[in-house]
C-alpha positions as CSV (number, residue, x, y, z in Angstrom):
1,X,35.8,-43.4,84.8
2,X,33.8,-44.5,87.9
3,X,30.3,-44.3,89.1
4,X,30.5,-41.1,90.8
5,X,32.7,-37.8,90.9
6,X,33.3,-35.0,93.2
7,X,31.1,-31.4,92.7
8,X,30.2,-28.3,93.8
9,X,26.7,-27.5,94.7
10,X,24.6,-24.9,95.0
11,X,22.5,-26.4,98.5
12,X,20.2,-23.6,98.5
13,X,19.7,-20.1,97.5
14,X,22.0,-17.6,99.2
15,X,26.0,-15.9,99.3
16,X,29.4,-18.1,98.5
17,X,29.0,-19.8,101.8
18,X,25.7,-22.1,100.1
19,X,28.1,-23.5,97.9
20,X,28.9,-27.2,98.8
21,X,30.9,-29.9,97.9
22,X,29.5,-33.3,97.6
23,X,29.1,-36.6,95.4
24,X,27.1,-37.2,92.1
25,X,26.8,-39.4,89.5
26,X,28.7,-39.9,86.2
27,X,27.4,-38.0,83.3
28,X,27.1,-39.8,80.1
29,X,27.0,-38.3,77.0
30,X,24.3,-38.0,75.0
31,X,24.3,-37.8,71.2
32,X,26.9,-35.4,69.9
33,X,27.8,-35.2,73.1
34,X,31.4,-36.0,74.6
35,X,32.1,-36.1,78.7
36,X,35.5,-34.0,79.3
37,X,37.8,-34.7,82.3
38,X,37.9,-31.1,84.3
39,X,41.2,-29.8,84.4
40,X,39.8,-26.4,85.5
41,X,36.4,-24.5,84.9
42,X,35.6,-20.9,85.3
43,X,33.9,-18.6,87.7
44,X,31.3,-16.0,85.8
45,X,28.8,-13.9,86.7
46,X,25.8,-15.8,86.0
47,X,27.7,-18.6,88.3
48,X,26.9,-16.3,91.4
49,X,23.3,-15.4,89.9
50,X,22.3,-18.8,89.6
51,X,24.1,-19.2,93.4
52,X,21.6,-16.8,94.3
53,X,18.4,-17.8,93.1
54,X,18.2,-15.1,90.1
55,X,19.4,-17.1,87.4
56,X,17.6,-20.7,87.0
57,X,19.3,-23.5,84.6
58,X,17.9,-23.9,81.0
59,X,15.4,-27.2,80.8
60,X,17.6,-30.2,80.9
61,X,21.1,-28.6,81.8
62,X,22.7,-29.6,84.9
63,X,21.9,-27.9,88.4
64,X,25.2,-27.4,88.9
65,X,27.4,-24.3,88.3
66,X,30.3,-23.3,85.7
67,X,29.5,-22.6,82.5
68,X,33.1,-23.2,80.8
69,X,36.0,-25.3,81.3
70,X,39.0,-27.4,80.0
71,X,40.4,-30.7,80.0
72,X,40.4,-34.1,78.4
73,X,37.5,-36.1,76.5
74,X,37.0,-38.7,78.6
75,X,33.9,-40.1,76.2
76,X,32.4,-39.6,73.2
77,X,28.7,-39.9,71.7
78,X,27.4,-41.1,69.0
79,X,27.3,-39.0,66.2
80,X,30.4,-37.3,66.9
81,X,33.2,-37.0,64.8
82,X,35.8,-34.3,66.4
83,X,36.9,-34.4,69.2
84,X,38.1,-38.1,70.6
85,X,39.0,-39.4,73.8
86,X,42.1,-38.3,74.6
87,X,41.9,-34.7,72.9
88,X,42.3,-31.7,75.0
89,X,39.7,-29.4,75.0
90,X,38.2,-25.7,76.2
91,X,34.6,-25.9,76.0
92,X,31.4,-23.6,76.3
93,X,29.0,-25.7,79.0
94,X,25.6,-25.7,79.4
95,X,25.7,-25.7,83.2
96,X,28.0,-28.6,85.4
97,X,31.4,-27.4,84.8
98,X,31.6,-27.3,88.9
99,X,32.8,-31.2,88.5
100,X,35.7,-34.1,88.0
101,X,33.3,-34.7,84.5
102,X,30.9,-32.8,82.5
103,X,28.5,-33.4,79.6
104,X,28.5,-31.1,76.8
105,X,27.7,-30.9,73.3
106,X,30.7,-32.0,71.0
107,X,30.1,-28.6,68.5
108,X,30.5,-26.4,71.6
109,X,34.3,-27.4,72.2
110,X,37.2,-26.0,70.8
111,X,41.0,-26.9,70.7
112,X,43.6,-25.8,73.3
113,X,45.1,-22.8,71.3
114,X,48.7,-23.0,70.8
115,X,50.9,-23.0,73.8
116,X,48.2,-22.2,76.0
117,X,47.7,-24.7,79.3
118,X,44.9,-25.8,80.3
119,X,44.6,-23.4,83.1
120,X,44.6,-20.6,80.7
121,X,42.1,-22.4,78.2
122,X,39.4,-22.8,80.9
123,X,39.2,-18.9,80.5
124,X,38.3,-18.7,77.2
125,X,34.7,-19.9,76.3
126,X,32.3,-18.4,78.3
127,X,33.9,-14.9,77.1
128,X,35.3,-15.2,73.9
129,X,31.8,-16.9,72.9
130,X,30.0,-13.8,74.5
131,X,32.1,-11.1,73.5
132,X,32.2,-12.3,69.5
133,X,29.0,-12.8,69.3
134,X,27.7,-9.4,70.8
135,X,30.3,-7.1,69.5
136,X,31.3,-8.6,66.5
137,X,28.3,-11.1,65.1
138,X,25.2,-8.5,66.9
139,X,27.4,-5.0,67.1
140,X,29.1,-5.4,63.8
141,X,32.0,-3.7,65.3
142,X,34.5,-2.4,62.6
143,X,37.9,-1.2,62.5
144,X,38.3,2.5,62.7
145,X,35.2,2.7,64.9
146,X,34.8,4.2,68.1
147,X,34.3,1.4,70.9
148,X,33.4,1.6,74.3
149,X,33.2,-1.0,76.7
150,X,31.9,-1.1,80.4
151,X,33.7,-3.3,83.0
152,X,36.9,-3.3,81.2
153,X,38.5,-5.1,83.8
154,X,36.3,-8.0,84.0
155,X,37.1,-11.5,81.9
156,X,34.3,-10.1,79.4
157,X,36.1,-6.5,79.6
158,X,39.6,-8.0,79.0
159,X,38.6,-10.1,76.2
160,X,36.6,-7.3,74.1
161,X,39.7,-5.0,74.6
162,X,41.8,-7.2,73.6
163,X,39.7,-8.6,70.2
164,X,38.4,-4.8,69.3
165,X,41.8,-3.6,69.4
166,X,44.0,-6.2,67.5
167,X,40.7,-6.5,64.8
168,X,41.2,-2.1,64.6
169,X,38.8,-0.3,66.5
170,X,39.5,2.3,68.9
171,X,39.1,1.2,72.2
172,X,37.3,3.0,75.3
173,X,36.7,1.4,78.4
174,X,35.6,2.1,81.7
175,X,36.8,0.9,85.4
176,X,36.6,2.3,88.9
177,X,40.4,2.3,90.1
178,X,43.5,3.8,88.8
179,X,45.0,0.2,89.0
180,X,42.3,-1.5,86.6
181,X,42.0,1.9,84.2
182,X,46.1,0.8,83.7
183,X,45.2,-2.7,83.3
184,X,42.7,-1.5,80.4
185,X,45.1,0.4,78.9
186,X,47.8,-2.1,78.5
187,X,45.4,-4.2,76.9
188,X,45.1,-1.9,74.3
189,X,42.6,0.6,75.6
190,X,43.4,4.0,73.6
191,X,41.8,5.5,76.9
192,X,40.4,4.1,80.3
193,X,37.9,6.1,82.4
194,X,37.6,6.1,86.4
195,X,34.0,6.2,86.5
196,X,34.3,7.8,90.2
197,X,36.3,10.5,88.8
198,X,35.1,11.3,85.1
199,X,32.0,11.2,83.7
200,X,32.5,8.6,80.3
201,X,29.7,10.6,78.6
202,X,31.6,13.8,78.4
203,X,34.9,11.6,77.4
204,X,33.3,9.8,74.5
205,X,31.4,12.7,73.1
206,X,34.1,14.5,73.0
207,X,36.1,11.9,70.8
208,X,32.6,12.2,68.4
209,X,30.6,9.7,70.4
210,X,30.6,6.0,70.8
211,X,29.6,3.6,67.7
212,X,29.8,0.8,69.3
213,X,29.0,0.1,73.6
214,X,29.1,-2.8,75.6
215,X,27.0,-2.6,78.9
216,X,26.6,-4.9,81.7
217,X,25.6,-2.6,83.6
218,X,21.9,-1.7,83.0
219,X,20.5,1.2,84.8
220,X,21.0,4.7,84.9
221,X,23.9,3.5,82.6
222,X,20.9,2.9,79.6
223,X,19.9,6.6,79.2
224,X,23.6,7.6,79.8
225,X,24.9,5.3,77.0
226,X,23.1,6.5,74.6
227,X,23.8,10.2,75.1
228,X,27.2,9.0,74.5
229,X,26.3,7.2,71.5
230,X,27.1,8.6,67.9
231,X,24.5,9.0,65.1
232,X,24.2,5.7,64.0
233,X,25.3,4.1,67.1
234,X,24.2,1.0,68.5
235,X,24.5,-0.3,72.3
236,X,24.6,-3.9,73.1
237,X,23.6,-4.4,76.7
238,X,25.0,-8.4,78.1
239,X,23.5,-7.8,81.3
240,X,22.1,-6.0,84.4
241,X,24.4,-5.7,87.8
242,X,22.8,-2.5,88.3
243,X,19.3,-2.8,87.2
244,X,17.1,-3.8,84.0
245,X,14.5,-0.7,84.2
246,X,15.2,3.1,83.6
247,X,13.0,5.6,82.0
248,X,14.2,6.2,78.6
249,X,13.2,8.6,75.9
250,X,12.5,7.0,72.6
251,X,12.5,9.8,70.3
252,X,16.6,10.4,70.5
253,X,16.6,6.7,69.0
254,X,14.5,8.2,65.7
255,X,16.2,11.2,65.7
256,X,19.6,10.3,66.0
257,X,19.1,6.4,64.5
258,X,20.4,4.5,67.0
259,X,20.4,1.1,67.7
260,X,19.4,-0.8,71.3
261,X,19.8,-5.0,70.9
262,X,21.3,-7.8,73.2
263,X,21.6,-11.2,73.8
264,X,22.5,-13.3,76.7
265,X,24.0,-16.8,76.1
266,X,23.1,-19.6,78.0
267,X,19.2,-20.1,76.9
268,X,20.4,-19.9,73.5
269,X,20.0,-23.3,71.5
270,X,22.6,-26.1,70.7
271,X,23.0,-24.9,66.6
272,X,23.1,-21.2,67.3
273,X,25.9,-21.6,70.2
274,X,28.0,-24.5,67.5
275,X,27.8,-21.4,65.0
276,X,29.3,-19.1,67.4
277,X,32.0,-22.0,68.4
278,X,32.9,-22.5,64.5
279,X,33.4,-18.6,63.6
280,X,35.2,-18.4,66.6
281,X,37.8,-21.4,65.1
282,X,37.5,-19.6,62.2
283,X,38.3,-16.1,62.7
284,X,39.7,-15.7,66.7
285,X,41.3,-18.8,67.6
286,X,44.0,-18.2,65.1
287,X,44.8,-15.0,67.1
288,X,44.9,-16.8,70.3
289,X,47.4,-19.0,68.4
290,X,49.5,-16.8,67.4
291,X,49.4,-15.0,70.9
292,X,47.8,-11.4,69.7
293,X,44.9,-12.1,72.1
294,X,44.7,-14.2,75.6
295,X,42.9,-14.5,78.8
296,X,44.1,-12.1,81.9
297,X,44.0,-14.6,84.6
298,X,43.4,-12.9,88.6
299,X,43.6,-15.7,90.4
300,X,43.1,-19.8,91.2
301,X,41.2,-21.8,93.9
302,X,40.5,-25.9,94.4
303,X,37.6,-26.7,93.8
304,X,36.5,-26.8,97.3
305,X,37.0,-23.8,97.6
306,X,34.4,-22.7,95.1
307,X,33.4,-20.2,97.5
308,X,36.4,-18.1,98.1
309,X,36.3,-17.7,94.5
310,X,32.8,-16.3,94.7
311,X,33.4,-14.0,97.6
312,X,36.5,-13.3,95.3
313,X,34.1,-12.6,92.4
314,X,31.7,-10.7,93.9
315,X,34.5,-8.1,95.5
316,X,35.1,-6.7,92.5
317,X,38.8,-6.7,93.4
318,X,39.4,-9.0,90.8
319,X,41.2,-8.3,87.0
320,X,40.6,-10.5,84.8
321,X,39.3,-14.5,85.1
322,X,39.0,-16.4,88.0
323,X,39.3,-20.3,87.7
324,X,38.9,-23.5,89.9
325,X,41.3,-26.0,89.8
326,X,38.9,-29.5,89.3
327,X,41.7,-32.4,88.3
């Protein structure tokens, strides 16, 4: 390790093109902390938020993007007793996964599944933490149920397909070409609806309504999802592309007993984010194991390049994850 490593910055507020690369220090790790060579990191959506201005770090993490990646402990804490230098890793960041090294708490790391590289690992955190949490941990999702799932294209979209179907639930999803709708379906999507040429509140109501939907939408999507909604049906809303206001009638929630939460992950503290990473290891990471589940990768860029990969991002032409190759 030396005194300084290569990054990407964001050097002001602004598109792809404000991402720079450039020089900082070494991080050191903290207690129950390690420091994890980047092998590759990936590119979310509140990567390009932050890039933008709309989506400031938590106190104390890093300025710097990526909010997931792989690679090898390169230092270790005190206080930490798993992993040790030399382990490979996929780990959930708190920011700084735009780097050659990053800082990040020891309990948010998690094994390289089985025959997985490390290319493939750097897709897993940042959606496999959001998606259990929110459909499983929050939604309660259960097999038999109805579940519909906006964006099903997207890494978060891909991954909740994926995990709803193999854990039993009947999987909707929606997508806005005939090329991602396939993509949905042969990730186990029972059916995948062109949202510029079907309207997914008549398609779910006609299967008996939604139990379960995903939304990171926002919008005109909030009054629409929960017409499609079942009795009983809850909607777990991740974020807001569209917009966080709509006006919204109450009084269907009473009648009808539904259920509005959501979370969003990265102001969330160190113990509630090292709970998520154990039930993870305990109940999903044996499916990525055995191969049932596994990241849909769209495409790779160096790291200088960081801002293809936005522009990339941000197109929407994208299936699945999109990584940066750090090491």
């Amino acid at each position: 390790m030396t005194d300084t490593m290569r990054a990407v910055e964001i050097s002001e507020p602004g598109g792809p093109e404000v991402l720079r690369l450039t020089s900082r220090p070494m991080p050191q790790p903290g207690h129950g902390e390690v420091v994890i060579q980047v092998a590759w990191t990936g590119v979310n959506r509140p990567d390009a938020l932050q890039r933008a201005g709309s989506y400031a770090p938590p106190a104390g993490a890093s300025d710097l993007p990526g909010l997931e990646a792989s690679g090898t402990v390169a230092a270790v804490g005190p206080g930490v007793s798993w992993p040790a230098v030399g382990d490979q890793v996929c780990a959930l960041l708190p920011g700084g996964g735009y780097a050659e090294y990053v800082a990040t708490p020891a309990a948010h790391c998690l094994p390289v599944p089985a025959g997985m590289g490390l290319r493939e690992a750097a897709c897993l955190p940042e959606t496999y933490f959001t998606v259990w949490s929110n459909v499983f941990q929050r939604g309660g999702l259960k097999a038999g149920e109805r579940f519909l799932v906006h964006g099903g294209s997207s890494g978060i979209g891909t991954t909740a397909i994926q995990l709803a179907h193999v854990l039993g639930a009947r999987v909707f999803a929606t997508a806005g070409t005939a090329e991602k709708c396939a993509a949905c379906v042969s990730l186990g999507a029972e059916r995948a609806i062109n949202y510029r040429e079907e309207d997914f509140v008549e398609v779910l109501r006609a299967e008996g309504g939604a139990d379960l939907i995903l939304d990171m939408v926002g919008g005109d999507y909030i009054p629409r999802n929960l017409k499609t909604l079942a009795d009983d049906g809850r909607l777990v809303q991740i974020a807001f592309l569209q917009s966080p206001k709509t006006e919204l009638n109450f009084a269907q929630l009473m009648v009808r007993r539904l259920t509005i939460t959501g979370s969003t992950l990265r102001p969330q503290g160190v113990e509630a984010k090292a709970r998520i990473a154990a039930s993870l290891r305990e109940h999903v990471w044996p499916l990525l194991d055995a191969g049932r589940v596994g990241p849909v990768m769209d495409s790779d860029f160096p790291l200088e390049a960081a801002s293809e990969a936005h522009a990339r991002m941000e197109s929407s032409a994208h299936v699945g994850k999109i990584v940066l190759k750090v090491a």
